[in-house]
C-alpha positions as CSV (number, residue, x, y, z in Angstrom):
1,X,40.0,192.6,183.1
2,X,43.1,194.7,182.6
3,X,43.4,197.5,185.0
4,X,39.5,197.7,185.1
5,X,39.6,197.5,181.0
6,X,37.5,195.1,179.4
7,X,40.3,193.1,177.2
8,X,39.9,192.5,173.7
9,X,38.2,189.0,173.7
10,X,36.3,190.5,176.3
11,X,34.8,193.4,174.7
12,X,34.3,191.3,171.4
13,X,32.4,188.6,173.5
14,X,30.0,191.3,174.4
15,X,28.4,191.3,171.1
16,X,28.7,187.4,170.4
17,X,26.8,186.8,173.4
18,X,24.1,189.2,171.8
19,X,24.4,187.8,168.2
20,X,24.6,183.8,169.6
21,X,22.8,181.8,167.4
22,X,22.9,178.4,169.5
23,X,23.6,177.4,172.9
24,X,27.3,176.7,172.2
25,X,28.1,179.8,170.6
26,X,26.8,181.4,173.7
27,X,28.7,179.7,176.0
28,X,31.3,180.1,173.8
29,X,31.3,183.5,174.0
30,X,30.4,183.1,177.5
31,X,33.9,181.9,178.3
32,X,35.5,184.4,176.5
33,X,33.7,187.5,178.6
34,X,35.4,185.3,181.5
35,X,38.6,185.3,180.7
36,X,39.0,181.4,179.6
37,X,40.5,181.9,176.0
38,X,42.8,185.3,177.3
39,X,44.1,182.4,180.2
40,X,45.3,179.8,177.4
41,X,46.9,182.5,175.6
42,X,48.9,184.0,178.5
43,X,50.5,180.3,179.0
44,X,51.0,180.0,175.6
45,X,52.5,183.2,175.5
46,X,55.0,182.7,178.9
47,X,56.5,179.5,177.5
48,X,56.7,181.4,174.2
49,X,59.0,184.0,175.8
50,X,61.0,181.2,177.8
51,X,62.0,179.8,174.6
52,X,62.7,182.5,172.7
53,X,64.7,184.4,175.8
54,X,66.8,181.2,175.8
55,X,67.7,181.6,171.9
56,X,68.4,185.4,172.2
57,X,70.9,184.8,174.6
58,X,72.6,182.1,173.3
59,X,73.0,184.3,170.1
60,X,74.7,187.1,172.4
61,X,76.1,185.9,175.1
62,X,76.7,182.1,174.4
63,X,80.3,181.6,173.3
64,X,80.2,178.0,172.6
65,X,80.4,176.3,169.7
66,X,77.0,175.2,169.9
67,X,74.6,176.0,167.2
68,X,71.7,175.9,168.8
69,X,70.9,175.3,173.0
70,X,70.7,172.1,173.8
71,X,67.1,171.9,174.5
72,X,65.6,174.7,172.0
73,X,64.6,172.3,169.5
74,X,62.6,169.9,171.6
75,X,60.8,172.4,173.2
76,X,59.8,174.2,170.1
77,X,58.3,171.4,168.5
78,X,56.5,170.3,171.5
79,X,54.8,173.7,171.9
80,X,54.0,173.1,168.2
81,X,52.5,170.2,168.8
82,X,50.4,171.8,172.0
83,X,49.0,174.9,169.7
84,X,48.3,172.8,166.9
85,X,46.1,170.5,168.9
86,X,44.6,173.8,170.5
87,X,44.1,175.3,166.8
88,X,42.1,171.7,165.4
89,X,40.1,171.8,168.9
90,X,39.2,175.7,168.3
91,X,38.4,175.0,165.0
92,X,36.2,171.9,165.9
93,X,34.1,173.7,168.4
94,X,33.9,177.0,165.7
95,X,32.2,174.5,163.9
96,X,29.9,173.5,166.1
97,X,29.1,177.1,167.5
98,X,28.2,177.7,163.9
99,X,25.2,175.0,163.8
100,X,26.5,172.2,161.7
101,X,25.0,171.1,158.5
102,X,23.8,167.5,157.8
103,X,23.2,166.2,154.2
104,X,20.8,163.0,153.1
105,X,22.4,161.6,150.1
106,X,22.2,158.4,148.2
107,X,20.5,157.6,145.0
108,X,17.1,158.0,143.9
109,X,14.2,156.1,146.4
110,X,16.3,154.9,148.8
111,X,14.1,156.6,151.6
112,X,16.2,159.4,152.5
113,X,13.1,162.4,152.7
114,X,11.7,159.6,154.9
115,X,14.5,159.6,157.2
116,X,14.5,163.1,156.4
117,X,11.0,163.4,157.8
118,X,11.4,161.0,160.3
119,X,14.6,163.1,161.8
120,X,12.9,165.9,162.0
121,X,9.4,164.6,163.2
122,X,6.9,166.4,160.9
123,X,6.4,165.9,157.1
124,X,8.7,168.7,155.7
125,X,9.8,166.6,152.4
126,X,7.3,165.0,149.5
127,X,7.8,161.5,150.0
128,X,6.5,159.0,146.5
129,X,7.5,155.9,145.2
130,X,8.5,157.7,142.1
131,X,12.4,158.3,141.8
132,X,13.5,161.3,141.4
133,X,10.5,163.2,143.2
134,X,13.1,165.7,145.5
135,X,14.3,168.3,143.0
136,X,15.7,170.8,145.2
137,X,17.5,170.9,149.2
138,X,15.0,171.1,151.7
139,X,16.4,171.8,155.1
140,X,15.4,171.8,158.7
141,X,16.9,172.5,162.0
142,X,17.2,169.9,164.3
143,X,17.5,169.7,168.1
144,X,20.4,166.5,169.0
145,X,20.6,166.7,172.5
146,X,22.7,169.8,173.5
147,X,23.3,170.3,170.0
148,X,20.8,172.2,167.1
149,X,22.1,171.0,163.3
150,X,20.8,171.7,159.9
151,X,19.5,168.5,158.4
152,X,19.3,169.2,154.3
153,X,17.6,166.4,152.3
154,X,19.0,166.3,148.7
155,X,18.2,165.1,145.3
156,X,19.3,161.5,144.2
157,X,23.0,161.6,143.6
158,X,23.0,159.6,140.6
159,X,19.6,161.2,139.4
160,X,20.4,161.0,135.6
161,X,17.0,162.4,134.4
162,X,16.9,164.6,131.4
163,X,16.2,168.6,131.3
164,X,17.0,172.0,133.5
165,X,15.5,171.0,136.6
166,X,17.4,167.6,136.6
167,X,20.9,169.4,135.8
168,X,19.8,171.5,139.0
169,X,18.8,169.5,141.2
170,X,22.0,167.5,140.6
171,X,24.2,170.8,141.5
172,X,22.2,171.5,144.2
173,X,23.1,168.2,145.8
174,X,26.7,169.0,145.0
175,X,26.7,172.0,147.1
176,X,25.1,170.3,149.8
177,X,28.1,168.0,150.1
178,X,30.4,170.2,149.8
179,X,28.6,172.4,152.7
180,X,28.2,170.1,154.6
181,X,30.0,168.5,158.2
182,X,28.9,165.2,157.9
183,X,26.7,163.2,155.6
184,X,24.4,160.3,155.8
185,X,24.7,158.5,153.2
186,X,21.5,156.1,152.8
187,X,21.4,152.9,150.7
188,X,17.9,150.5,150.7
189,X,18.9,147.1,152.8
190,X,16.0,145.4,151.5
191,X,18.3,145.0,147.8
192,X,21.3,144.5,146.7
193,X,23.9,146.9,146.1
194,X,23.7,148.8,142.7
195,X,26.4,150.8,140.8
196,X,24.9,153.9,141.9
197,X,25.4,153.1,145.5
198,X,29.0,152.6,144.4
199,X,28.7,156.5,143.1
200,X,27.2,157.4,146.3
201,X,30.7,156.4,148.2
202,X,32.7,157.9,145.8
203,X,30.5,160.9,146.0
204,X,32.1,161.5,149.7
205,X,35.2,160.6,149.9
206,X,36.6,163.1,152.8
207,X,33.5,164.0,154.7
208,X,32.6,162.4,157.9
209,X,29.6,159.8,156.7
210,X,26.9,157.7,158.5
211,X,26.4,154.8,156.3
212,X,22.1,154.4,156.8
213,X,20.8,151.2,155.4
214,X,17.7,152.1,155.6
215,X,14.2,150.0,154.6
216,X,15.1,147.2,157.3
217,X,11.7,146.1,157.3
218,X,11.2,145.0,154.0
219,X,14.6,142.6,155.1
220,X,18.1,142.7,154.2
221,X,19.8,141.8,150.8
222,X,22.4,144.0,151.3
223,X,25.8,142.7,152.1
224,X,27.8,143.7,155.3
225,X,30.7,143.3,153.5
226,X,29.8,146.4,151.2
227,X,31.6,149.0,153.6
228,X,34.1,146.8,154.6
229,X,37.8,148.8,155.2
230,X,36.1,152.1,155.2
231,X,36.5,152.4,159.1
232,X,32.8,154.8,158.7
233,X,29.8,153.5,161.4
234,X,26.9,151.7,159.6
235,X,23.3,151.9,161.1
236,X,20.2,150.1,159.7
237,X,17.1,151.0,160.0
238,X,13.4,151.5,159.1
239,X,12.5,155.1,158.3
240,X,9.7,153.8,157.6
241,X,8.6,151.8,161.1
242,X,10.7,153.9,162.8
243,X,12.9,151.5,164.2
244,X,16.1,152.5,165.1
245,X,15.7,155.8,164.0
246,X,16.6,156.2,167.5
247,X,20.0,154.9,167.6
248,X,20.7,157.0,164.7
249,X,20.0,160.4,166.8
250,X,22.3,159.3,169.5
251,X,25.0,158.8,167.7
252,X,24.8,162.3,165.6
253,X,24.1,163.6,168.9
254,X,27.5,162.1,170.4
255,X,28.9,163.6,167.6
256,X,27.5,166.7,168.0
257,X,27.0,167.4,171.4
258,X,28.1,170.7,173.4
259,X,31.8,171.4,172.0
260,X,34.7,169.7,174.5
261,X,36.4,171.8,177.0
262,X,39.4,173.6,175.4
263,X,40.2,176.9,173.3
264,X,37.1,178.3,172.1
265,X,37.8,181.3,169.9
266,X,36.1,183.6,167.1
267,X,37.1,183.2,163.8
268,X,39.8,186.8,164.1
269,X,41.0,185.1,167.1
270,X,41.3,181.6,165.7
271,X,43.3,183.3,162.6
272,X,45.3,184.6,165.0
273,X,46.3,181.2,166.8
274,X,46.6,179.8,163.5
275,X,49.7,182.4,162.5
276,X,51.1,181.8,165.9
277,X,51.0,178.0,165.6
278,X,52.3,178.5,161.7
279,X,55.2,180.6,163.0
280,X,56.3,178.3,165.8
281,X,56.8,175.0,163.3
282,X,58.1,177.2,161.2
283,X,61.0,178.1,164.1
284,X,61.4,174.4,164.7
285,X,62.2,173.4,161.2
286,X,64.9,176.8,160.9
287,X,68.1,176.2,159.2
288,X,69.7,178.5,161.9
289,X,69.1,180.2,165.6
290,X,68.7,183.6,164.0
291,X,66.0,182.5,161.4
292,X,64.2,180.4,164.8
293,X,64.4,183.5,166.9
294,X,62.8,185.7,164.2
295,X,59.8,183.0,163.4
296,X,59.4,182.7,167.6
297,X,59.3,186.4,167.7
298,X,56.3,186.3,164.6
299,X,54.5,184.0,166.9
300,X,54.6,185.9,170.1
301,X,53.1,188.8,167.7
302,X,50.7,187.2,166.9
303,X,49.5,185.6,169.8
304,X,49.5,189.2,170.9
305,X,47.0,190.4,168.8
306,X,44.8,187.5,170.4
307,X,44.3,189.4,173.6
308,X,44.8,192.7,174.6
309,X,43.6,195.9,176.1
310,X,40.3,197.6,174.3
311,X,40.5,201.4,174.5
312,X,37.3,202.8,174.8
313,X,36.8,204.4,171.9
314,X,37.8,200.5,170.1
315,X,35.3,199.1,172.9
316,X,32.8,200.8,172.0
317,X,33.1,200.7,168.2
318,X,33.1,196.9,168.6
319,X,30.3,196.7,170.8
320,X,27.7,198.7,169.1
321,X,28.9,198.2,165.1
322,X,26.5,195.7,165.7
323,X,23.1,197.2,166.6
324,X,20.9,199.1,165.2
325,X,20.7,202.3,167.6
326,X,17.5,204.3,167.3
327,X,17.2,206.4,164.1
């Protein structure tokens, strides 16, 4: 509060908590109401002016020879380094607050609307020996732990079948991986590895992946040595039997359990940090005090516009742009 004034993140809060989706958003925004994200940015924002008041004098007062204060550089990249590992944390809890999405992929009758079903407990996806049977993203939320996902099951990505529905279901599964925050890509243990598995991998190249090799009970032909150098956690299983299944929900939900303590922010707020962040590297890598003291004084701006005092008639225009008030 700011002489009894709701402050900005405060007054935005007010709706987030209303609007929260999942448990993290709302304590997300939670936190925000109580002042966690406006106490960051005032630290932030004192060393910020500690900095920059030593620059501004050194350029008019300082009659050395000197460049550049002894210490201005260190301390600039330093604070760098501190908002940029705020920004990544803000914008891996953002992330989470926004219920993560979870694709299935792997080629055609592998079991993944098995593991699909299995994941989600009921039978949600048509499950045949036929390849090719899922045409189109099915999706379900999911409850890991603390954490709620959105599990999609795809089409097979090397699904080469002739025809409309084919070409669609083949861009469908596109879009999933491109949506999505993490894959599981699943391959059948009980063979050996075909070039289409090969297309799976390459289908994902930057995306956090699960490899699943799934159909364990039918026994393993599939070589460990496959994912070897990739550095991504391989689980096998039975979708099937159910065995290990288990394990597999444990680890999505360490993955995805309730965001870490740190800066949680909305995505105008996060923007924000971003251009304050952007502005301070930018005043450690100047060619000159004057051109650091300008970029330090962009990033006090806009960490400014982080936090702030609502007036009322702003308040309230935030709050209830929201709702539906009675016609």
């Amino acid at each position: 509060m700011l002489a009894g004034k709701l402050s900005l993140t405060q007054a935005e809060a007010v709706l987030e908590l209303v609007n929260a989706r999942t448990p993290g958003a709302f304590r997300g925004a939670l936190d925000r109401y109580q002042g966690a994200l406006a106490r960051v940015v005032a630290g932030f924002e004192e060393e910020l002016k500690d900095v920059t008041a030593g620059l501004e004098h050194h350029l008019g007062f300082d009659e050395t020879d000197s460049p550049w204060p002894p210490d201005t550089r260190p301390r600039t990249r330093t604070l760098y380094r501190r908002l940029d590992a705020a920004v990544r944390q803000a914008e891996r809890a953002r992330r989470l607050d926004e219920e993560p999405r979870i694709a299935i992929v792997g080629r055609p009758n592998v079991g993944k609307s098995t593991l699909f079903n299995r994941l989600v407990g009921e039978e949600r996806a048509v499950v045949s020996p036929r390849p090719g049977t899922t045409r189109d993203r099915v999706e379900a939320r999911l409850e890991l732990g603390s954490a709620r996902v959105t599990l999609v099951d795809t089409g097979g990505v090397a699904f080469r079948a002739a025809g409309t529905i084919a070409r669609a279901a083949g861009r469908q599964t596109r879009r999933a991986l491109e949506q999505a925050d993490l894959v599981l890509a699943v391959f059948d243990g009980s063979l050996p590895p075909k070039p289409a598995d090969r297309r799976v991998v390459a289908a994902c190249p930057t995306v956090p992946v699960v490899y699943v090799l799934n159909k364990q009970d039918a026994g393993t032909r599939f070589p460990a040595g496959f994912f070897n150098g990739s550095g991504r956690p391989v689980v096998g299983l039975s979708a099937l039997t159910g065995r290990n299944v288990g394990r597999l929900r444990s680890m999505l939900a360490a993955r995805f359990r309730a965001r870490e303590d740190g800066v949680v922010a909305n995505p105008r707020q996060l923007e924000m940090l971003r251009a304050c962040r952007d502005a301070v590297g930018r005043s450690a890598a100047a060619p000159d005090a004057e051109t650091a003291a300008f970029e330090l004084r962009a990033a006090l701006d806009a960490l400014g516009e982080v936090d702030g005092p609502a007036p009322t008639e702003e308040l309230l225009d935030r709050v209830f742009a929201g709702f539906c008030v009675g016609k």
